[in-house]
N, CA, C and O atoms as CSV, one atom per row, in Angstrom:
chain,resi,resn,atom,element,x,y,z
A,1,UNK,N,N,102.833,181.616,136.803
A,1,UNK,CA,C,103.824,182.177,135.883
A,1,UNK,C,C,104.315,181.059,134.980
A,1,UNK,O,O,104.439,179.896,135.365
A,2,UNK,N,N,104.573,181.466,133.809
A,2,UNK,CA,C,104.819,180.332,132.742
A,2,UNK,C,C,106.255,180.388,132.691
A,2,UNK,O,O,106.920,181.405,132.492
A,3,UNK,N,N,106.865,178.743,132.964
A,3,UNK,CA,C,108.209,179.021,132.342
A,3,UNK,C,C,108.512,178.492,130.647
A,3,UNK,O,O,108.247,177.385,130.179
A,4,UNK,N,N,109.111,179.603,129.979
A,4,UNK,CA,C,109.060,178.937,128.824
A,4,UNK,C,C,110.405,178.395,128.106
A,4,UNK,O,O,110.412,177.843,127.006
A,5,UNK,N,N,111.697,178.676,129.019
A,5,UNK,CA,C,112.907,177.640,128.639
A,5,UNK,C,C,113.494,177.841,129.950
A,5,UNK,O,O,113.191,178.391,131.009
A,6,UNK,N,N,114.864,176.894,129.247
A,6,UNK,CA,C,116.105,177.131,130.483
A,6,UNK,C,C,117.364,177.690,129.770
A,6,UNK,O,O,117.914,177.372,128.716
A,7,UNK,N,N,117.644,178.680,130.758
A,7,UNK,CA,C,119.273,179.353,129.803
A,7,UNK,C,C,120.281,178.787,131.087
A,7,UNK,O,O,120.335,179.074,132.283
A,8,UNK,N,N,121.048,177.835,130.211
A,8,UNK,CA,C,122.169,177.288,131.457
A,8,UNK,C,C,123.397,178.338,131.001
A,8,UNK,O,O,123.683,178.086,129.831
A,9,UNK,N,N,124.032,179.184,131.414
A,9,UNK,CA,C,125.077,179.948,131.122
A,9,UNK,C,C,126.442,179.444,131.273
A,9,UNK,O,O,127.466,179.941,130.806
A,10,UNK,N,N,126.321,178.395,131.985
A,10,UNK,CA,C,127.427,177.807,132.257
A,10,UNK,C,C,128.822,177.706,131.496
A,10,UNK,O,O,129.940,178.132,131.785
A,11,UNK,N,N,128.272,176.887,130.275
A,11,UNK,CA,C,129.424,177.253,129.182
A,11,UNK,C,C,129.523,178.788,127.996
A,11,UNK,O,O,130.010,178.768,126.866
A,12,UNK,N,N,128.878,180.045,128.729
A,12,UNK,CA,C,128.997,181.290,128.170
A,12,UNK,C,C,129.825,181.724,128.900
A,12,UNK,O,O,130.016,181.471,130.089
A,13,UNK,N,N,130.635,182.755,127.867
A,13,UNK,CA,C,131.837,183.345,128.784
A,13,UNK,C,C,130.770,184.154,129.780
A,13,UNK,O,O,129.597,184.481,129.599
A,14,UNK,N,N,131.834,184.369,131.107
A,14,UNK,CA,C,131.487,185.201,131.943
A,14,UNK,C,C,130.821,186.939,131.246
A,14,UNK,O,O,129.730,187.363,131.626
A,15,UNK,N,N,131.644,187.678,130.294
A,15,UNK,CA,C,131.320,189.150,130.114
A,15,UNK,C,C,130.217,188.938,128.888
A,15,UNK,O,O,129.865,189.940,128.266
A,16,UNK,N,N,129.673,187.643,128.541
A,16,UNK,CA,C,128.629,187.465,127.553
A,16,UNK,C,C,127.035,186.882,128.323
A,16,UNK,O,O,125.979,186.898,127.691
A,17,UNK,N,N,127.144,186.398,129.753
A,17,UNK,CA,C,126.006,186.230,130.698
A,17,UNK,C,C,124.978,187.158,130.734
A,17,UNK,O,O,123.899,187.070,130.149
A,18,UNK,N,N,125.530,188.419,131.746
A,18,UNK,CA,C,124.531,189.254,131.789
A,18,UNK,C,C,123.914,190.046,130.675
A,18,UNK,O,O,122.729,190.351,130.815
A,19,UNK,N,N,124.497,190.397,129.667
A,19,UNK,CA,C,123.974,190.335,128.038
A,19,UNK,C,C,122.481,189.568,127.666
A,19,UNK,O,O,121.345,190.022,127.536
A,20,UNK,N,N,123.022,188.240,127.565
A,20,UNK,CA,C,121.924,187.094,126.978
A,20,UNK,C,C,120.984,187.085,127.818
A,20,UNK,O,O,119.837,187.162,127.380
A,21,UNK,N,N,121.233,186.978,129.411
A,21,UNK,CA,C,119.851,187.133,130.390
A,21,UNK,C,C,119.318,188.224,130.463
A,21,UNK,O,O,118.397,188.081,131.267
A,22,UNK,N,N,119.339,189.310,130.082
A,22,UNK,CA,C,118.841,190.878,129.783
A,22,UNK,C,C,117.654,190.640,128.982
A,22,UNK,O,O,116.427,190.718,129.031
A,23,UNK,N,N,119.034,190.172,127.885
A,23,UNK,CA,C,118.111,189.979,126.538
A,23,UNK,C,C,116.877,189.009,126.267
A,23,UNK,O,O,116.058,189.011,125.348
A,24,UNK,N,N,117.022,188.160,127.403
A,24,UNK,CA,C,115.932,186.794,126.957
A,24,UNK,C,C,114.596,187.901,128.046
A,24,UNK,O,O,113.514,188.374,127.700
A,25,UNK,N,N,115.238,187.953,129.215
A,25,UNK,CA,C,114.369,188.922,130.192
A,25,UNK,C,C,113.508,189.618,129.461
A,25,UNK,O,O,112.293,189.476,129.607
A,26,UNK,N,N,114.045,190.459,128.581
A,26,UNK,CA,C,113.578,191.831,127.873
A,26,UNK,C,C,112.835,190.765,127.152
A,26,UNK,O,O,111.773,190.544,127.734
A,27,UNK,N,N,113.014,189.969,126.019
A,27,UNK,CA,C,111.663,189.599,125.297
A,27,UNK,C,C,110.756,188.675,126.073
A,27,UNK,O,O,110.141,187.817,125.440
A,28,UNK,N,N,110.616,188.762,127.357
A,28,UNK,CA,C,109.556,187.937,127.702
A,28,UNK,C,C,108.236,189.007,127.531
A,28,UNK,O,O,108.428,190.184,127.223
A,29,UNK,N,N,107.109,188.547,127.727
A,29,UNK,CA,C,106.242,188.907,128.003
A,29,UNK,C,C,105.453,188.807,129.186
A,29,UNK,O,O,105.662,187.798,129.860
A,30,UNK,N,N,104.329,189.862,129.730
A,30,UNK,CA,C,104.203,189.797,131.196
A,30,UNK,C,C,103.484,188.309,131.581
A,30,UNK,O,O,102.778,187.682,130.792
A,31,UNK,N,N,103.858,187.816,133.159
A,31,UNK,CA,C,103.431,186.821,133.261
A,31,UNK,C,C,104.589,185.665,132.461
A,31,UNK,O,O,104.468,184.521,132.899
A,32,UNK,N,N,105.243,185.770,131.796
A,32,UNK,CA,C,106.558,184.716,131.557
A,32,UNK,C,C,107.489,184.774,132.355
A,32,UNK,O,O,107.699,185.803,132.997
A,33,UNK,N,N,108.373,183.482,132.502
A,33,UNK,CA,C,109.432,183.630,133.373
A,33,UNK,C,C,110.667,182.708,132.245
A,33,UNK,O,O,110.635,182.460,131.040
A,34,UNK,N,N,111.514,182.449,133.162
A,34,UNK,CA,C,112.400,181.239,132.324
A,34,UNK,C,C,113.665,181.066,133.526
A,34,UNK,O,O,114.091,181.970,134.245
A,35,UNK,N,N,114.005,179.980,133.509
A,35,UNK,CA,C,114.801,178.994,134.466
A,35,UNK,C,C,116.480,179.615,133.880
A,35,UNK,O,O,117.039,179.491,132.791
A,36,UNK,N,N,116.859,180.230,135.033
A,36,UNK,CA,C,118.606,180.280,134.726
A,36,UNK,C,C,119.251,178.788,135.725
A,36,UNK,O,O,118.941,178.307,136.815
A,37,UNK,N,N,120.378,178.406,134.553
A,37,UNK,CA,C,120.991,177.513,135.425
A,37,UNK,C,C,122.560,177.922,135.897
A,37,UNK,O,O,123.117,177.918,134.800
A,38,UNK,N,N,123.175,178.129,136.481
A,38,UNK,CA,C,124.591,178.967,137.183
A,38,UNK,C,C,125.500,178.187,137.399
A,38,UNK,O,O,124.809,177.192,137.614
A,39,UNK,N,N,126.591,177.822,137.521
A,39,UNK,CA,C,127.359,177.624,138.371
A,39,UNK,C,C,127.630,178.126,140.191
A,39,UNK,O,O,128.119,177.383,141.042
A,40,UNK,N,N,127.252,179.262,140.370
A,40,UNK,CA,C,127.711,180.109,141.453
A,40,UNK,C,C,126.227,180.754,141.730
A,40,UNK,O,O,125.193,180.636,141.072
A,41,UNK,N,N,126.462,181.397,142.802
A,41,UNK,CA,C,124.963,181.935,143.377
A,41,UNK,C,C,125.127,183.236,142.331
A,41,UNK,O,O,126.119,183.958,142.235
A,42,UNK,N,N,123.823,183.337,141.545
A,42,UNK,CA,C,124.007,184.786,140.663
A,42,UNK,C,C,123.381,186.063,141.254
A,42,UNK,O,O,122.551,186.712,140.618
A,43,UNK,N,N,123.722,186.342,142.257
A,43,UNK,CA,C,123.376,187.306,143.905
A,43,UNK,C,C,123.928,188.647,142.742
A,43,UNK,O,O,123.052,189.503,142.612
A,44,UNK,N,N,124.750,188.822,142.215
A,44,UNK,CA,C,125.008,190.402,141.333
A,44,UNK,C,C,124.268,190.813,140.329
A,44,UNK,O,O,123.916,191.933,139.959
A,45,UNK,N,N,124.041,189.508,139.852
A,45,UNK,CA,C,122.752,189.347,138.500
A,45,UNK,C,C,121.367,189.835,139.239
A,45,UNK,O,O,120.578,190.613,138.703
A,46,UNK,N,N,121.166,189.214,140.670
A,46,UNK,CA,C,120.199,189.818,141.492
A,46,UNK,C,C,120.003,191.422,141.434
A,46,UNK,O,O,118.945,192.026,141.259
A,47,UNK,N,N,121.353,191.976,141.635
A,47,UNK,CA,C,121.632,193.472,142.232
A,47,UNK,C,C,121.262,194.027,141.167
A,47,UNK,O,O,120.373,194.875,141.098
A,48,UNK,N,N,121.969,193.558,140.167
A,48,UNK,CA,C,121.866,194.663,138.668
A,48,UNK,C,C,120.202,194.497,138.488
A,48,UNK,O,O,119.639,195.592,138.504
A,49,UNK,N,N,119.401,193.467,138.338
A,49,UNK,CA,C,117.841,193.467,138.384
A,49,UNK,C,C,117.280,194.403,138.721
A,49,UNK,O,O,116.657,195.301,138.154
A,50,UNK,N,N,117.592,194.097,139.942
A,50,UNK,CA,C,117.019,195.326,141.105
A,50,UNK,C,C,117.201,196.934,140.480
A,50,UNK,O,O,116.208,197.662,140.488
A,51,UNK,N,N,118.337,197.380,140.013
A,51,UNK,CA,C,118.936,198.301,139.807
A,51,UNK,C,C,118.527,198.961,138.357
A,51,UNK,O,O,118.554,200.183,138.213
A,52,UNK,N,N,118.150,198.082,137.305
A,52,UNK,CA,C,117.918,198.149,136.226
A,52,UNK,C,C,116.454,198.062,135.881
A,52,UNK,O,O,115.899,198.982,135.280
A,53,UNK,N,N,115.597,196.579,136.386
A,53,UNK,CA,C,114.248,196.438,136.058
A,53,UNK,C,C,113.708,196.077,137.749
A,53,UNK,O,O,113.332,195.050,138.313
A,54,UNK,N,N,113.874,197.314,138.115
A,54,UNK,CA,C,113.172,197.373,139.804
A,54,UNK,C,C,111.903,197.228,139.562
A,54,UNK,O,O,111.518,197.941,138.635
A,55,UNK,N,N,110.918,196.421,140.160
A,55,UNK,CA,C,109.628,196.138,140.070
A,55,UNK,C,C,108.742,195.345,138.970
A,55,UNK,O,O,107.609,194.899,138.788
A,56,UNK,N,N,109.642,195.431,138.537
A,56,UNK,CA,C,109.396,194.516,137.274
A,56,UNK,C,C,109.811,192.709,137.249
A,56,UNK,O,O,109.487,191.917,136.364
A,57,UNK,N,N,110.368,192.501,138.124
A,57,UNK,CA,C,110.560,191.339,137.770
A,57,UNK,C,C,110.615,190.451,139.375
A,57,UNK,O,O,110.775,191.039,140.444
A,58,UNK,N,N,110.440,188.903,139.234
A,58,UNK,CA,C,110.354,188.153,140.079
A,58,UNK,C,C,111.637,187.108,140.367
A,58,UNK,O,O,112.289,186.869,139.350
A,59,UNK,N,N,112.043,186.531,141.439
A,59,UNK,CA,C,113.522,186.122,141.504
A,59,UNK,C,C,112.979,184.976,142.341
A,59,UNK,O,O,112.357,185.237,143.371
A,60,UNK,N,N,113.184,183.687,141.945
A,60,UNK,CA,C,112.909,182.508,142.859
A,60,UNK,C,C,114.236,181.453,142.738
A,60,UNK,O,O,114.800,180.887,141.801
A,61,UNK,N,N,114.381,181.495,143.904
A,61,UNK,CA,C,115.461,179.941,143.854
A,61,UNK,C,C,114.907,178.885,143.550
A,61,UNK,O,O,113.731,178.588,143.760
A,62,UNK,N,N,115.773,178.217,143.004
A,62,UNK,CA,C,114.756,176.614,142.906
A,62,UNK,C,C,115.845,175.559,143.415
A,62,UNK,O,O,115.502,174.415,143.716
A,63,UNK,N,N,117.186,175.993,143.500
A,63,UNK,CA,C,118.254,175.223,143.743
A,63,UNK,C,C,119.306,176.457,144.061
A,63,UNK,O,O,119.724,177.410,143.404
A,64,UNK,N,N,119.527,175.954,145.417
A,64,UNK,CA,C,121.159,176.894,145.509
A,64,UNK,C,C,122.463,176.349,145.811
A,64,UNK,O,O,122.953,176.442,146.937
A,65,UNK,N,N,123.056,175.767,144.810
A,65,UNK,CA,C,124.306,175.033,145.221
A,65,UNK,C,C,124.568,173.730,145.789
A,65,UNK,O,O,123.735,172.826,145.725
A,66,UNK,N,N,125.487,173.624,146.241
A,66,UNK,CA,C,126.871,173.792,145.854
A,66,UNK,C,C,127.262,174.065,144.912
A,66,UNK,O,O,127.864,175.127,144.758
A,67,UNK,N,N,127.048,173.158,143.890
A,67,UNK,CA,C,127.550,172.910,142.361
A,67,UNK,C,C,126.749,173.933,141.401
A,67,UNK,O,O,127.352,174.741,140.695
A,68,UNK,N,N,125.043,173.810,141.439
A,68,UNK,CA,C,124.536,174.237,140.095
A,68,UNK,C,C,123.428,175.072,141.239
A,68,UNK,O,O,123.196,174.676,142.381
A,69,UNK,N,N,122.924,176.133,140.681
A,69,UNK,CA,C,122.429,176.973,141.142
A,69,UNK,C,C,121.289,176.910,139.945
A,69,UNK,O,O,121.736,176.692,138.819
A,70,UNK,N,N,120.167,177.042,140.050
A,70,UNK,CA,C,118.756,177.766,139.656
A,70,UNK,C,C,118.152,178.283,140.085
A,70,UNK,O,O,117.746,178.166,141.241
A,71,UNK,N,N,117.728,179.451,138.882
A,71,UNK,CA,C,116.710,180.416,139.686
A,71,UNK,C,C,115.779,181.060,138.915
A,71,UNK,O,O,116.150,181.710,137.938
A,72,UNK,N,N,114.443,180.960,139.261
A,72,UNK,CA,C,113.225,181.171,138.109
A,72,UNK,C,C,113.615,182.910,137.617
A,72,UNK,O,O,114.378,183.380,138.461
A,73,UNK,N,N,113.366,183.690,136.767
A,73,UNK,CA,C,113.040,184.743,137.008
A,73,UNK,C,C,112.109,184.985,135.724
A,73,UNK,O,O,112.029,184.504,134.593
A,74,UNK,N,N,111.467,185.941,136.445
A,74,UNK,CA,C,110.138,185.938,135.319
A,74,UNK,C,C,109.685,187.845,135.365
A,74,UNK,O,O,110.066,188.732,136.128
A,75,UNK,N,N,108.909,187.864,134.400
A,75,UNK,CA,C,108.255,189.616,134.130
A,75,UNK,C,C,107.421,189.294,134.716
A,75,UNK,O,O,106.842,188.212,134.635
A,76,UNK,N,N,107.119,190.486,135.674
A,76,UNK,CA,C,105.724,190.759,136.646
A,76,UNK,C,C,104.461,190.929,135.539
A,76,UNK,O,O,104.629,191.348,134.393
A,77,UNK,N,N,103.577,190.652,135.925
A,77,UNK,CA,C,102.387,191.539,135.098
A,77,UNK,C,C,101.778,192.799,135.523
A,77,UNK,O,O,100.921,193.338,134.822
């Protein structure tokens, strides 16, 4: 899976996050992914995934905390 950036959200307001990661999500193409960087475990960002693009997409930790959290997520092919 290709990653092709990193979206650190960190300094986005909280009710402007799940917005921009939708949106970058939605223009990937299959087989792309891209690196979120968090503050906090994004476990709701998980839920809504699930809930919204069930089967469609892939969720990898790469770092969980304390401080900074990453996590790959990418479009299935």
């Amino acid at each position: 899976m290709q990653t092709l950036r990193t979206l650190d959200v960190r300094s986005v307001a909280p009710r402007e996050r799940h917005p921009a990661i939708f949106n970058l999500f939605d223009g990937l193409e299959p087989g792309q992914s891209f690196e979120l960087v968090n503050d906090h475990d994004p476990k709701p960002l998980y839920y809504q995934f699930s809930a919204e693009r069930n089967g469609r997409f892939v969720w990898e930790y790469l770092e969980q905390g304390p401080e900074v959290w990453r996590v790959r997520i990418g479009k299935k092919e």
